[in-house]
C-alpha positions in Angstrom: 0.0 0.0 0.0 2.9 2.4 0.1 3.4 2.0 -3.9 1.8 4.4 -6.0 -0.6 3.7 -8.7 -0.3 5.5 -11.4 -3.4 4.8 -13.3 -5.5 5.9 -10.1 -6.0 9.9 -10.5 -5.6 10.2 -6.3 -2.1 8.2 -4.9 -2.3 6.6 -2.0 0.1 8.9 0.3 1.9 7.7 3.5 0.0 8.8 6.4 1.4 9.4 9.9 -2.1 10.9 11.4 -5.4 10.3 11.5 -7.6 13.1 9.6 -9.6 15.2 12.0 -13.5 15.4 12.2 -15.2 16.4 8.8 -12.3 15.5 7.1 -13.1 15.1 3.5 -11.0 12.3 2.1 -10.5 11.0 -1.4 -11.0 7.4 -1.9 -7.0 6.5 -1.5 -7.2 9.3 1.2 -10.3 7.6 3.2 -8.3 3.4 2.2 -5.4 5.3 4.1 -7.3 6.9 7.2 -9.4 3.3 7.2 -6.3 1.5 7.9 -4.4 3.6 10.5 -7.6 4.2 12.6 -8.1 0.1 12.5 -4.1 -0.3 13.7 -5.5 1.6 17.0 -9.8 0.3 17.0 -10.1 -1.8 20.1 -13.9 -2.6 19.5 -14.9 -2.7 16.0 -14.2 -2.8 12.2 -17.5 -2.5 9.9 -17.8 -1.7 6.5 -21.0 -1.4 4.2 -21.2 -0.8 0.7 -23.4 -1.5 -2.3 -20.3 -2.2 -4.6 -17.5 -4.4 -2.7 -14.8 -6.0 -4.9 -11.9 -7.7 -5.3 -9.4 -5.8 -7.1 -6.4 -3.0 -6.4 -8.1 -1.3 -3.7 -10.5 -4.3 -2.6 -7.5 -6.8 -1.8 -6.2 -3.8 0.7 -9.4 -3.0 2.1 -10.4 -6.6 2.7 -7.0 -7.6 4.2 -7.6 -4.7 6.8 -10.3 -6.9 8.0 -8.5 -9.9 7.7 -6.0 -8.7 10.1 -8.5 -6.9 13.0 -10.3 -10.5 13.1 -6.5 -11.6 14.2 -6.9 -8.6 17.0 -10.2 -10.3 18.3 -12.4 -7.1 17.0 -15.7 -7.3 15.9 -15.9 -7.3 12.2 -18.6 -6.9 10.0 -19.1 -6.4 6.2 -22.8 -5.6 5.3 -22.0 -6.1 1.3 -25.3 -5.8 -0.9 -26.1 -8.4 -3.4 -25.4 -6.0 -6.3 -21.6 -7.0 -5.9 -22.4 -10.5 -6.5 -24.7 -9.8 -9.4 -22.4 -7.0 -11.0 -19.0 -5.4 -12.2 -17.7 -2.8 -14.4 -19.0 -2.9 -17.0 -21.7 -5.9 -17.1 -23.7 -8.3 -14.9 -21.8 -11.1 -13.5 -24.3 -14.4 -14.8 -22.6 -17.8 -15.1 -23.8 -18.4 -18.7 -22.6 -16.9 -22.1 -25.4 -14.6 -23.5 -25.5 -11.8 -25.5 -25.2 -8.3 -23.9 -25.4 -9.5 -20.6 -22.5 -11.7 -20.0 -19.0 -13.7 -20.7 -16.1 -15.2 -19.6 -14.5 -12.0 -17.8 -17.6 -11.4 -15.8 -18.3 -15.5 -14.6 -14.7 -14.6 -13.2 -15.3 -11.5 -11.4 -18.3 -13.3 -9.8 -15.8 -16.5 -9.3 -13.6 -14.3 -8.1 -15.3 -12.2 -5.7 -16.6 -15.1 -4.2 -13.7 -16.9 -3.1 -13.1 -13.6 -1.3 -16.2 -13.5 0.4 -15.4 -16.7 1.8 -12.0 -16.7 2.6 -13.3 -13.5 4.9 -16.1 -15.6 6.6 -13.4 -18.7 7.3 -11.4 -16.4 8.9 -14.0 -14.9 10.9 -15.1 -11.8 9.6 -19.0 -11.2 9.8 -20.3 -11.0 6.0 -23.9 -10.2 5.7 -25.4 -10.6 2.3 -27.8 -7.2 1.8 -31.6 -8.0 -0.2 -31.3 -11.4 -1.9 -32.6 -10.8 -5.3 -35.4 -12.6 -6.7 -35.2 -14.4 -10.4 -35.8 -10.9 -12.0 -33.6 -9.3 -10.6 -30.3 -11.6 -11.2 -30.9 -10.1 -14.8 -31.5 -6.5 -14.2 -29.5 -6.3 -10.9 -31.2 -2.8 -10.0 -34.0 -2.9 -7.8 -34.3 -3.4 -4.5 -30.7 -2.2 -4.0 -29.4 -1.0 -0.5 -26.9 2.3 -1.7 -25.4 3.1 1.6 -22.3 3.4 2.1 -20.9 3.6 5.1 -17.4 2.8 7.3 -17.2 2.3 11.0 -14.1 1.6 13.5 -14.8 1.7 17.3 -17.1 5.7 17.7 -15.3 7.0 14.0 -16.9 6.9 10.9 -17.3 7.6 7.3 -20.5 7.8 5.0 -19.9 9.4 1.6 -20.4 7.3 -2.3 -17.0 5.6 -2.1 -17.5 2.0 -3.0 -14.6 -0.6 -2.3 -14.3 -1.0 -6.2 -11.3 -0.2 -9.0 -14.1 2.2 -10.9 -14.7 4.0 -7.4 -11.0 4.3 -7.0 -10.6 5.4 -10.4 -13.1 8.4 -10.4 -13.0 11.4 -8.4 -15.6 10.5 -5.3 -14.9 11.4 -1.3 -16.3 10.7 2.3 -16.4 12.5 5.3 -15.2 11.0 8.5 -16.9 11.6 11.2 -16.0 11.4 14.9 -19.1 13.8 16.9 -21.1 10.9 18.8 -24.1 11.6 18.1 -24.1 11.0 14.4 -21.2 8.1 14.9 -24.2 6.8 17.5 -27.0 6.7 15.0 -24.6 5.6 12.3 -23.7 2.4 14.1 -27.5 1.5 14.8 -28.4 2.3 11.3 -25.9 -0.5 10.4 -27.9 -3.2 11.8 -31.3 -1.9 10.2 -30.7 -3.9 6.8 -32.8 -7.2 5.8 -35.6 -8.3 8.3 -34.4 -5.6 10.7 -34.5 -2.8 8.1 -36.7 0.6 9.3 -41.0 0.9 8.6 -40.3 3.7 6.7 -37.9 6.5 6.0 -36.9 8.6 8.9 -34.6 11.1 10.2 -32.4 11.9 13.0 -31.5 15.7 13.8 -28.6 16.7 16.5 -27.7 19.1 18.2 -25.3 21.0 16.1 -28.3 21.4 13.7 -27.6 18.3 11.4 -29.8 15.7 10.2 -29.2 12.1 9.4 -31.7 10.7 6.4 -32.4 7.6 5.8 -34.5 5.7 3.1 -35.8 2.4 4.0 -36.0 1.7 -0.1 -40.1 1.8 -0.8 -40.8 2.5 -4.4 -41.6 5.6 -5.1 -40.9 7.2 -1.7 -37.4 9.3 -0.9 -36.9 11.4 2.1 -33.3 12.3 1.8 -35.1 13.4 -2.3 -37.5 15.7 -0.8 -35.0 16.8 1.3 -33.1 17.7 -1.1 -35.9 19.2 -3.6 -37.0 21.5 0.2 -33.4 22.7 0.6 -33.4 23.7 -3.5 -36.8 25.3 -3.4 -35.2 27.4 -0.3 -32.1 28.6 -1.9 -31.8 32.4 -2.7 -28.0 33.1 -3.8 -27.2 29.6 -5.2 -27.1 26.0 -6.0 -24.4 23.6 -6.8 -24.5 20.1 -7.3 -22.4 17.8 -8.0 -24.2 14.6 -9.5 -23.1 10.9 -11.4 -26.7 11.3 -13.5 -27.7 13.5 -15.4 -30.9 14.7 -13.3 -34.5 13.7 -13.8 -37.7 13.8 -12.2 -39.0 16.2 -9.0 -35.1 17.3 -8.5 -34.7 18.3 -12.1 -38.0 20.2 -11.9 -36.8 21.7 -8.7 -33.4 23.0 -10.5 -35.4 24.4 -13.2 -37.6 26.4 -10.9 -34.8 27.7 -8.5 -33.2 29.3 -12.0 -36.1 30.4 -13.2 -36.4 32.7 -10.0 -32.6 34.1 -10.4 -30.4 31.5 -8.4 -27.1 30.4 -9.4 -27.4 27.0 -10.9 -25.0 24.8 -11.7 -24.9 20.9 -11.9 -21.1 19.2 -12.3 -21.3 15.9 -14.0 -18.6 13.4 -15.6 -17.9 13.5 -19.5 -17.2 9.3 -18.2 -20.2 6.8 -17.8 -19.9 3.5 -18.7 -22.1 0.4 -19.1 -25.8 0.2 -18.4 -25.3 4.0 -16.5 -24.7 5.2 -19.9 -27.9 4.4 -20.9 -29.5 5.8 -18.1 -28.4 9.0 -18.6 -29.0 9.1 -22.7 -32.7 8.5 -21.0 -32.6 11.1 -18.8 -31.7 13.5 -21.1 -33.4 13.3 -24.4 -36.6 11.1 -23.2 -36.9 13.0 -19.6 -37.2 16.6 -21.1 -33.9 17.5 -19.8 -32.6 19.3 -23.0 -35.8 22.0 -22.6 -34.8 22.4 -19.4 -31.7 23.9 -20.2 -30.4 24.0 -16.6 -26.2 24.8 -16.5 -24.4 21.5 -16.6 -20.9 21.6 -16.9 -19.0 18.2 -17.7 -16.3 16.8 -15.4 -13.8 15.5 -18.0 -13.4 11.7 -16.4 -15.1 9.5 -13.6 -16.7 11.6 -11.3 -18.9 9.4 -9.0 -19.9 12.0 -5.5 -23.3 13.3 -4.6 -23.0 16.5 -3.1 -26.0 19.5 -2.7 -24.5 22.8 -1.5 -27.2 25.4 -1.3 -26.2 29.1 -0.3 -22.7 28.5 0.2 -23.9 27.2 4.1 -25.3 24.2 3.6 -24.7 20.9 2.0 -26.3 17.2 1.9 -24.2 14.4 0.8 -24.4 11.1 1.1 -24.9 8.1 -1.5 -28.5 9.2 -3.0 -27.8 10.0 -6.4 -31.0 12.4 -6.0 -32.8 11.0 -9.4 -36.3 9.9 -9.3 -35.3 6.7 -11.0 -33.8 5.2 -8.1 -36.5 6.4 -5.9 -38.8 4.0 -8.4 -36.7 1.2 -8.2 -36.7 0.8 -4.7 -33.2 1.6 -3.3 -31.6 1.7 0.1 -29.9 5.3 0.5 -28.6 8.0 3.1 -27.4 11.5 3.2 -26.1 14.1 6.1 -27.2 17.6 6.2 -25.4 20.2 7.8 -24.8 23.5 8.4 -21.3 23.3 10.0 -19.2 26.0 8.8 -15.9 23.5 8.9 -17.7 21.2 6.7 -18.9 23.4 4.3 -15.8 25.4 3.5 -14.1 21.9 2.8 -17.2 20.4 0.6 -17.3 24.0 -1.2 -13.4 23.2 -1.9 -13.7 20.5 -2.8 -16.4 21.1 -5.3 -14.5 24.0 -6.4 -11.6 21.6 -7.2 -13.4 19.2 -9.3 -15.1 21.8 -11.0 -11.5 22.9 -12.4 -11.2 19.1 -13.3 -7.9 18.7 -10.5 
């Protein structure tokens, strides 16, 4: 882990100290942070993601694990389906057919696998997230639980990094998180997947003014999206967003309202999309009415996989909702933070500033 990878556009750099609260941390950054927090947890190593594979930054990741089960921690991987159903760029089905599968994929799945239970002979806790049902070992899509989410001992980090090479590859972030309260709901939100997920979609506000939203994954129904759509219909200077999809739906609408009333809009999204996503978003834009829109997008030339709402320059939402009405339909599993810290905000306005150039 101290070699750098040339082909990944963030280097994994030597670090000597943990990042502070509200840190916002690349996805080498956050692999780095991961693994000198776990040299000191005493309690607990948990990871959740939709997207976990074996690869470049997957074999580091998962040995982290591999070596806290040595320490006697409690280790957990809550590892959605998705991952056993999918990889960049196609769906991971043990026949030959056209479109949908072939030899490199029936390895991926072989692959990923063997990892999965090399980790559960060793000891580590994996929990499988929303077995699919016939349909959806096809169309792998539905019924999907989106969080993402990293826990050691009371620290954490929630953000769109997935433990994947295309997650590594684009330009994505967390935020690590050590104020209690939010570590607090973040660790009993980890156990609310499968049987034990929530009724419905709720959220938990603190006492530093920020919110914790979480969608239990009913079709049709988003808090953290009408969230969102609130915070947009509220803005008065600005709004920037930075979004993997091109936007459809209630948010687009939302957009196109908040410029029509003289706020700054501006959605950042990648020149990059591969696969199925690709399809999506030739959808969005000349069959969802997007192009009449005309809201500001300017293109991200690469990968460019974070979800981030900053509305006034003094507040943002982030999370792994990708804030597209689409998802909301299919039924996924998603969360977001809002807050109104100052610290947070300068370093998420930085931070879109900095993709915006394309850095």
């Amino acid at each position: 882990m101290n070699s750098v990878e040339v082909n990944y556009p963030f280097n994994l750099e030597a670090r000597r100290e943990p990042a502070p609260n509200f840190a916002v941390l690349t996805p080498f950054e956050f692999l780095a942070d991961f693994r000198l927090e776990t040299q000191r947890a005493k309690e607990r190593v948990w990871g959740q993601a939709m997207d976990m594979q074996t690869g470049h930054p997957g074999s580091a990741f998962f040995h982290i694990f591999e070596e806290a089960v040595k320490k006697g921690l409690d280790t957990r991987l809550n590892i959605d389906w998705f991952s056993r159903l999918s990889s960049e760029p196609g769906i991971n089905i043990k026949k030959d057919f056209p479109l949908l599968g072939n030899g490199y994929h029936r390895f991926c799945a072989n692959r990923n696998d063997q990892t999965y239970r090399r980790l559960s002979e060793v000891g580590v806790k994996v929990n499988f997230l929303n077995s699919p049902a016939s349909l959806q070992r096809v169309l792998p899509f539905f019924g999907r639980n989106h969080i993402k989410m990293y826990i050691v001992d009371n620290i954490a980090w929630i953000g769109g990094v997935n433990i994947s090479d295309a997650s590594f590859k684009g330009i994505d972030f967390v935020v690590k998180v050590t104020d209690q309260e939010i570590v607090e709901a973040l660790i009993a939100q980890f156990a609310r997947v499968n049987e034990n997920k929530p009724k419905k979609d709720y959220k938990v506000d603190f006492s530093d003014g920020s919110s914790l939203i979480i969608d239990r994954g009913k079709p049709g129904e988003s808090l953290v999206l009408d969230t969102a759509a609130n915070l947009v219909d509220s803005a008065r200077q600005s709004v920037r967003n930075i979004s993997f999809f091109t936007p459809d739906g209630k948010f687009l609408r939302t957009l196109k309202k908040a410029q029509n009333r003289g706020v700054d809009v501006e959605v950042l999204m990648p020149t990059v999309v591969e696969g199925v996503y690709k399809l999506i978003n030739l959808w969005n834009r000349f069959f969802m009415g997007v192009k009449r829109q005309r809201i500001p997008f300017k293109k991200f030339d690469g990968r460019l996989h974070a979800k981030l709402l900053i509305v006034d320059g003094q507040i943002v939402m982030f999370g792994s909702h990708n804030l597209m009405q689409s998802g909301v339909r299919a039924g996924t599993e998603e969360i977001a933070l809002l807050s109104g810290n100052p610290e947070l905000v300068t370093s998420l306005v930085e931070f879109y500033e900095t993709a915006r150039k394309g850095v």
